[in-house]
Each structure stands twice: as structure tokens, then as C-alpha cells.
N, C-alpha and C positions, 0 to 999 in steps of 0.2 A: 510301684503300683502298675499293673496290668489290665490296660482296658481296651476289650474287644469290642465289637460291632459286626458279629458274622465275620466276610471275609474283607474289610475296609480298608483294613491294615494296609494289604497288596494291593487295592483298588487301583486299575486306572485312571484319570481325572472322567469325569461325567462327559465335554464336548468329548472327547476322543470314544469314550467306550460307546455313546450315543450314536457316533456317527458309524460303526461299525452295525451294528442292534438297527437301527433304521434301515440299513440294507436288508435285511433277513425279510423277505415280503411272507416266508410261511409266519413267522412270530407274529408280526404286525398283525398279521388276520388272525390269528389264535388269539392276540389278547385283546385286539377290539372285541369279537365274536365275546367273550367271556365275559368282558366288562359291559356290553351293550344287553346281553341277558340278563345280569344283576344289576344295573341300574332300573331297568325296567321292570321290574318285579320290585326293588327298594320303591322306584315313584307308586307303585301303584299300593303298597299294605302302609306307607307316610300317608297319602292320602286318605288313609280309611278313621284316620287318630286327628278326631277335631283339635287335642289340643296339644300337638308334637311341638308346636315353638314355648311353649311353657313347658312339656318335657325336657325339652333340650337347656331351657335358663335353670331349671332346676339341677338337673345333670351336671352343669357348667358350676353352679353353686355349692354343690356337694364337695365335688373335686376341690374347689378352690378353697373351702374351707378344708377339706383334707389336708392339704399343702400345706398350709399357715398353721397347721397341730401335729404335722407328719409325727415328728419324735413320739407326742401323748400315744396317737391314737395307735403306732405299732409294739409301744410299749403295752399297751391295754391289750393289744392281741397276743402277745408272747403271753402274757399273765394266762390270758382265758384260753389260750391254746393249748397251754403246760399242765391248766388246770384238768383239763379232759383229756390227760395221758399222749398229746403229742409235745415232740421236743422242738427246740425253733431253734437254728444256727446263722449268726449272721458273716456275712460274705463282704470284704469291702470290695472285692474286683472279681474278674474273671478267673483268676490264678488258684485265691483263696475259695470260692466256691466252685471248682471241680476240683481241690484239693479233700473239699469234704464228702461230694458225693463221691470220689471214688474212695475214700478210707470207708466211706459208711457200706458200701456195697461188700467191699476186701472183708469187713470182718462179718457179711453173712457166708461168704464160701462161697458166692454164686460167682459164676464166670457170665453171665448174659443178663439184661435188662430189656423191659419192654416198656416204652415210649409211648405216653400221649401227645399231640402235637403242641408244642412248647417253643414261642418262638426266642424266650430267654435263653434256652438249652442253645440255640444256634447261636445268636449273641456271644454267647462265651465260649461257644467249639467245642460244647462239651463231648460231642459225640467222637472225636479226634484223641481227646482225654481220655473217652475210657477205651478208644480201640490202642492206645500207646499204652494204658495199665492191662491190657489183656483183658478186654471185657468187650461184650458183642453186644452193640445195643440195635435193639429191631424198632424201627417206627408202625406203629399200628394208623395212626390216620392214614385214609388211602392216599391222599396228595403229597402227605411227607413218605409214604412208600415208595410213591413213583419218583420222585427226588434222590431219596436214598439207590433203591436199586439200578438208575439210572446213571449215577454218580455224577448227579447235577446240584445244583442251587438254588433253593425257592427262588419265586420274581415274584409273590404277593404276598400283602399277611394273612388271609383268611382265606385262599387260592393257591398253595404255592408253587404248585403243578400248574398251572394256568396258562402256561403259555407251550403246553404241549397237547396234540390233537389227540384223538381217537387210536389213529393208526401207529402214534408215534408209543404211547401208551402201552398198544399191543406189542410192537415188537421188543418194546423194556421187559414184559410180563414174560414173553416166550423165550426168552433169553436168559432173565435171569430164574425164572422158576420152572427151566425144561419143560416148557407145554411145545407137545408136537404139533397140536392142536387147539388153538384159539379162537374163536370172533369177534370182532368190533363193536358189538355191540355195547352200550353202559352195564347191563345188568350181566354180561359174560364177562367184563372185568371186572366187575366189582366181587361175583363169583370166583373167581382167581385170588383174590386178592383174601376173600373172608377163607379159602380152603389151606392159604399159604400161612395166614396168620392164628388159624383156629389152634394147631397146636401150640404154640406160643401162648397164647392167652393161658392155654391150660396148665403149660408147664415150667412156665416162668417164675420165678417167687419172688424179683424183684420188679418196682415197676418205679418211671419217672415218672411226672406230671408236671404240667405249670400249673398256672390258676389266672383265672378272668379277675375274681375280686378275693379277698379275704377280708372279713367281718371282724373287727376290732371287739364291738359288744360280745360276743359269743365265741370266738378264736375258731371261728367257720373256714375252711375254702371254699370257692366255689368255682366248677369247671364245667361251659357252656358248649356242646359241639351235638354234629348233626348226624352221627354216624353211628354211635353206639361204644365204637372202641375206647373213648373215656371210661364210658360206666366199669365197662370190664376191666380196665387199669387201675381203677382206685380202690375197687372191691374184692378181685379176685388174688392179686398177690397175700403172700406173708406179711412183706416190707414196703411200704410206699414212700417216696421221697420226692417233695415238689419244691421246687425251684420257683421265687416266684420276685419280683423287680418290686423294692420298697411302696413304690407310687402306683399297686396296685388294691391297697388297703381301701377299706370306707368305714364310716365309723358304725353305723346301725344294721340292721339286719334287715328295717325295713326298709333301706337306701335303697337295697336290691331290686326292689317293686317300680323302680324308674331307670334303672339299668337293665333288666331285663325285658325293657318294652324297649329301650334305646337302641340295643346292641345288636338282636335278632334283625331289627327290621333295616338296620345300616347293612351289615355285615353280608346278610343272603338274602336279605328279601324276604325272610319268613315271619311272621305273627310272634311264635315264638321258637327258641333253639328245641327242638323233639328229646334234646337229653338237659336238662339241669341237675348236675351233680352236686350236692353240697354234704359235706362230713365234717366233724367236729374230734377231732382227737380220736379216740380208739375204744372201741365197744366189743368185751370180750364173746369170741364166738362169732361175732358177724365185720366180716371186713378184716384191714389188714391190723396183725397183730403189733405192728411196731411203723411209726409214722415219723416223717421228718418232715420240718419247715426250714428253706434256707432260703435266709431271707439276702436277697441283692442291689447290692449299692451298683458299682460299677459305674460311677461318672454322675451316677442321679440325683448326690447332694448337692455335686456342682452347675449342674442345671438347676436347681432351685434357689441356688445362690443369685440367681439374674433376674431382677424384678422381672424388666422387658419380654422374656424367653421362660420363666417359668411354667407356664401355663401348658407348656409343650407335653408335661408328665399328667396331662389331664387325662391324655390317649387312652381308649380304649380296646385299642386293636380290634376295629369295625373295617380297616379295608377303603371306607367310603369313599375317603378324601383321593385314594387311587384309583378307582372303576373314573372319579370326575372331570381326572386331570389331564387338559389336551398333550402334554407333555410324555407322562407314563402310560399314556395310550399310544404313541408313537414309537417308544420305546423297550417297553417293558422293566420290570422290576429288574433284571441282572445290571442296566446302566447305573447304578446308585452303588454298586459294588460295597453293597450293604445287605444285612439279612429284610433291615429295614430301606424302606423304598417308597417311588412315591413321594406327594409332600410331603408327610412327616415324617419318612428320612429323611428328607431334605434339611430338615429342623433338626430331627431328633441325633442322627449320627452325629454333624459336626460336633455338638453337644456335649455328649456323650466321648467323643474325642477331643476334646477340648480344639477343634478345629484342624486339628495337628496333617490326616492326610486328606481330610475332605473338603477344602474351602471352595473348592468349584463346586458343590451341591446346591449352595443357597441361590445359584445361578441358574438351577434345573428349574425352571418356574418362570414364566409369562406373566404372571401376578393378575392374573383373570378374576383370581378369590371363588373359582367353583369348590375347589376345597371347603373356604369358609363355609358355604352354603350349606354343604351337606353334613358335615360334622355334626355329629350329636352332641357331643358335648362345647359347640362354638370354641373352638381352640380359632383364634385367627391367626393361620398359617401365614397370610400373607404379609403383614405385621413384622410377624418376626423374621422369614427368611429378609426385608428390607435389613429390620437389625442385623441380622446373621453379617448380609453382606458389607454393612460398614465393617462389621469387625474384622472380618477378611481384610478388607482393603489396609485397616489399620496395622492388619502381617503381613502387608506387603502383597498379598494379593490380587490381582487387578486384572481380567482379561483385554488382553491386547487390542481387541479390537475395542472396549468400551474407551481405554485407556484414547489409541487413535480417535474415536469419536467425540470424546471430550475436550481433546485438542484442541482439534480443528472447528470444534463450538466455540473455545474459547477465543480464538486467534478472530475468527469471523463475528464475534457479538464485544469486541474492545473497542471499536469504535464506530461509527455510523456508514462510515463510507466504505470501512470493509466491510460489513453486513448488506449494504447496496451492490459492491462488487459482486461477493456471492451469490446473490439471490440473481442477477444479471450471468454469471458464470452457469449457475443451476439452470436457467431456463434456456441457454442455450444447446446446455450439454441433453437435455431430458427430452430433447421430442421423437429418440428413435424410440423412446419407449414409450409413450405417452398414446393414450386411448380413451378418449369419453373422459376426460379430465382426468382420468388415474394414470399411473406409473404401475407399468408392468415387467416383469421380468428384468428388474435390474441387474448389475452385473456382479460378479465379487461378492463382499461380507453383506451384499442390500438383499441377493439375492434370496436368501430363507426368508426375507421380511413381506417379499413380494410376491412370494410362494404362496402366504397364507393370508395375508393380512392384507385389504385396500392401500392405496397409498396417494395419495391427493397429491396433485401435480401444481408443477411452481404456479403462482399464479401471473395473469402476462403484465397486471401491476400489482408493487406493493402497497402497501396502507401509507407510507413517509411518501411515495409517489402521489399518488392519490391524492395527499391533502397538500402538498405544495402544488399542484395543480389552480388548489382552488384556495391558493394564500394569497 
């Protein structure tokens, strides 16, 4: 069995690839800059919703009954899917689901596909798969454009260009689609972008897709995006084929009425998505004439196998818990050497890999819990990456310097009078740094602690001093 995660596989471990990404001071400002925009436009249309913490318990509710009926309720959709002329194929890996989309492509004759933004499709490499079966797949989102033509790798789920500027933008566009002549401005790339892709739209007959949700009651997808080039992927080809992760099913049709106030307003900041796509199998004359559903396990039943960690498939791929996190603001999405990033890669890859290259992820996280906050669907990220990390530790995993710290906790809290030693050791060794009570700039592995974080200086008595004093 073959399970992907984007590019995880070859991942460097997080500290390392982190401490390379923190140097890049253009990144750092690109993805602050991008995440301090959508957060602030997210704070301001949440505040306009008297009652978003009962949206979000409900949200949370849905999902979680989802989960505990997953088998009913995607069974209920194959029925209702199949009944309204689409077919549904199931995929248990990566391997086995580009094995299908590229047979289903091979037997229209097309040699090219055109892409809506799918972050499953990256997940399993699909787009690797069909350029090794001879097939040219074009991304139509403009973010997974600049990626692609760029010969880069998202760093956001709902951004994945996001940590490239204006300028860097233009010179992807003039490069790779021979403009002698460019501007920087948004609306001259986006004009590049609509002129590069307009033929494509028109003379494509195949098209990918993922899906936000799929409707169990009615064998619906549904595909939420801001841009327009969904509508023309789902509508305009012959052949449509979506690709879509089991745990992204709901059971009613009018679930959608609380997801789609959820997601919009996590995701960008907007009221609501300007395109809501939803189809129901195939209608002769309008739309595409032959529809596929392949449906994606790839590691997802064995996350649901984990009471503790379940709740991680609750995701809706809003972005939010990454615009929050002091961590993936420092760093950007490429350090998770994941398609997924952020805390819920942090959760979601090891997962999904059954831990196997990524157990320094659950480590990516200060456990602040602003993830939790913002979540719409209250997944508590911070929760689980604690679980994540015993189970790391239980494979032998253990960063060294935790490992030394908990040493030398343990050697100095065995008995009283090492603990007295210590704290005597500590205040001698601390007052070249020592300022207005705090500890600054310490030296070695303290020093990122004192970087960011206060740090209360020994005190000049203990508490066991203190009160043998007055024994």
C-alpha cells in the first residue's frame, strides 16, 4: 500500500528545513503580509455572525457524526450518485487512485487535462502520474498556476502561492508564457493568466476536480472557490473526474447551510465563496456528458481508527488554523514538507503516514491553541499534536535537546538538596543576563526561548529557604 502526502516522503525533518525557511527574510514578509490580510478581513465578517460559536458546535457536530456512520453515509452516496448517471470508484491509496484516473482519461483519447484546484490531486502526485503516462495536466486556479509554472510547491491550503510577491509573480508569467511585456500590477496578472488559460478552458474535454463536500442524501458534489475557473471545469468539458478524500462526505443537503457560512468566512474572509458549484450526476445537453467519482482512502481509515486523533478528518480545508499560527508565520508552508502544512499538517500528515517520515511535525507547535480558536469546526489541534508526540516518542523518537532537558530535570528534582544546589548554581551563573527580573538573551538551545518568550529570573530565595527561615 502506497501513501502519499504531497512531497513528505523525501521531507527533511521540520527543525532543519525550518531553520533554513527562517532565514529567507523575502518569505517571512510575503507570508506574514498574506496571513495578516486574511486574518483581518476573517476577524472582521466572524464578527458580523451573532451566532458563529453555535455555528461552529454545530459544524463540529455534523462532522462527528459523519465519522461514527462514515461507511452508511458514503454508501448512501455511491447509491444516489450512480442513480443520477455518475459513476463512483473507490481508491484505497495513492497508487490505486491515479491508476484510475489515468485509465479513465487513456480511454477518452485525450492527451491533456485541465485542473481545478484539488489539494487531494497534490496528496497523491497525481499530476507526476499523468505527465509519466503522457498526459499534460494545466492548473486553472491562478495560485496553483503560479506553482505549477513556477516549478514550485504550495506552502498554503487555500493560498498556495502565498509566499510569492507581485514581482516574483511577474517574472514566473514572462518567462513562462513569453510576455515581452508585463505589469505588476493584480489585475495585469490576473489578465495574463485569464488570456493563457482561456484556450484551454475551451478546448479541453477533459477536466479534474476535487470537492469541499459531497451530499450523501442526493449524491451531490460540491466545489466552493473565488475565481470562476471551477464553474468552467465542471461545466464545460465532455468528461469530468473528481477526486475527492472519504471524510469529505455530509449527510443532508441542508448541512451545506452551515458549511457554507463556515468556510467562506475562515478561508478568505468573505460572506460568502462568489462561486458555489454543486452537480448531481449528468444531465443530458447541459454539462459534462460522462462523470466520475473516486473516492480516497489513502491512510483516512486509519486515522479514524484513533479515538484521541480522529476528529483531525473533521478539516475542512479553511487555511484558518495557518494565517493563526506563530509557528507557520515564521516559517511558511514548505517547512512541513507536506502538500498539507500548518497545524493540521502537523496532525494530519503524521497520520496519514502512519508517522513513518514525519514524527518531528507534532513538534512544529508552541501549543498556544490559536489554531484551536479559529477552527470552525473546533477540531483541538492542540490535543492531539500532545497525543501525536507521545506516540513519536513511543518510536523512538525524542529531540535531543527535550531528551537533555529532561535529564537534567530529573537528576536536579531526585532529591532536595540537588534541587537547592541547582537553583544556587542557576543564580549564580544568570546575572550576565539578567534585567528588570527577566532573563535575556541566553545562550545555546535557551536562546530561541528568550528570543520570544519573557523568562523570570532565579529568584535570590527559594520557597524551602524562605520557610526554614521562619522554622
Amino acid at each position: 500500500m502506497s501513501v502519499y502526502v504531497g512531497h513528505a516522503a523525501e521531507a527533511e525533518a521540520f527543525p532543519r528545513a525550518a531553520e533554513t525557511l527562517v532565514a529567507d527574510t523575502q518569505l517571512r514578509r510575503n507570508v506574514r503580509h498574506a496571513t495578516d490580510v486574511i486574518r483581518r478581513k476573517r476577524a472582521r465578517v466572524v464578527d458580523e455572525v451573532p451566532d458563529w460559536e453555535a455555528l461552529r458546535e454545530t459544524g463540529h457536530a455534523i462532522k462527528q457524526h459523519t465519522l461514527a456512520h462514515l461507511d452508511r453515509y458514503l454508501e448512501e452516496f455511491e447509491r444516489n450518485c450512480t442513480k443520477a448517471g455518475g459513476r463512483v470508484h473507490w481508491a484505497r491509496d495513492a497508487d490505486e487512485a491515479n491508476r484510475i484516473i489515468v485509465d479513465l482519461i487513456r480511454a477518452t483519447g485525450e492527451s491533456e487535462v485541465i485542473k481545478v484546484k484539488t489539494m487531494t490531486s497534490d496528496e497523491i502526485r497525481l499530476n507526476e502520474a499523468l505527465e509519466a503516462a503522457g498526459i499534460t495536466p494545466f492548473e486553472t486556479d491562478l495560485a496553483d498556476l503560479i506553482v505549477q509554472l513556477g516549478e514550485d510547491k504550495p506552502s498554503h491550503i487555500v493560498v498556495p502561492a502565498l509566499h510569492r510577491n507581485r514581482m516574483e509573480i511577474r517574472e514566473i508569467f514572462r518567462r513562462k508564457m513569453k510576455l515581452e511585456h508585463l505589469g505588476d500590477k493584480p489585475e495585469d496578472l490576473a489578465a495574463a493568466a485569464r488570456v493563457y488559460l482561456r484556450e484551454k478552458f475551451l478546448s479541453v474535454p477533459v477536466a479534474i476536480s476535487g470537492a469541499n463536500f459531497l451530499v450523501a442524501e442526493t449524491g451531490s458534489v460540491v466545489v466552493v472557490e473565488s475565481e470562476g475557473n471551477g464553474r468552467m471545469c465542471v461545466s464545460l468539458p465532455r468528461v469530468l473526474i473528481s477526486l475527492v478524500g472519504i471524510e469529505k462526505v455530509v449527510p443532508r443537503f441542508e448541512d451545506l447551510e452551515v458549511f457554507l457560512q463556515l468556510l467562506p468566512r475562515s478561508a478568505t474572509g468573505e460572506r460568502m465563496n462568489p462561486y458555489n458549484s454543486i452537480w448531481t450526476g449528468v444531465t443530458p445537453g447541459d454539462g459534462p456528458r460522462e462523470f466520475h467519482v473516486v473516492l480516497l482512502d489513502n491512510g483516512r481509515t486509519n486515522v479514524l481508527r484513533d479515538d484521541e486523533a480522529s476528529e483531525t478528518l473533521d478539516c475542512i480545508r479553511c487555511g484558518a488554523c495557518l494565517n493563526a499560527c506563530p509557528v507557520y508565520r515564521q516559517t511558511g508552508g514548505h517547512a512541513y514538507g507536506s502538500v498539507y502544512g500548518g497545524p493540521i499538517g502537523a496532525i494530519l500528515t503524521p497520520q496519514l503516514q502512519a508517522m513513518q517520515h514525519s514524527q518531528s511535525l507534532p513538534y512544529a507547535s508552541s501549543l498556544c491553541g490559536a489554531c484551536y480558536e479559529v477552527c470552525p469546526v473546533k477540531i483541538n489541534i492542540p490535543e492531539i499534536l500532545v497525543h501525536l508526540r507521545a506516540k513519536a516518542v513511543e518510536q523512538g523518537y525524542e529531540p535531543w535537546q527535550e531528551r537533555a532537558a529532561m535529564k537534567a530535570a530529573s537528576i536536579a528534582l531526585a532529591s532536595g538538596s540537588r534541587l537547592e544546589a541547582a537553583q544556587k548554581l542557576a543564580r549564580a551563573m544568570q546575572w550576565p543576563f539578567e534585567h528588570d527580573g527577566k532573563l535575556e538573551h541566553l545562550p545555546g538551545m535557551l536562546a530561541s526561548w528568550t528570543e520570544f518568550r519573557d523568562l523570570d529570573a532565579v529568584p535570590g530565595q527559594s520557597f524551602r529557604e524562605w520557610w526554614a527561615e521562619r522554622g
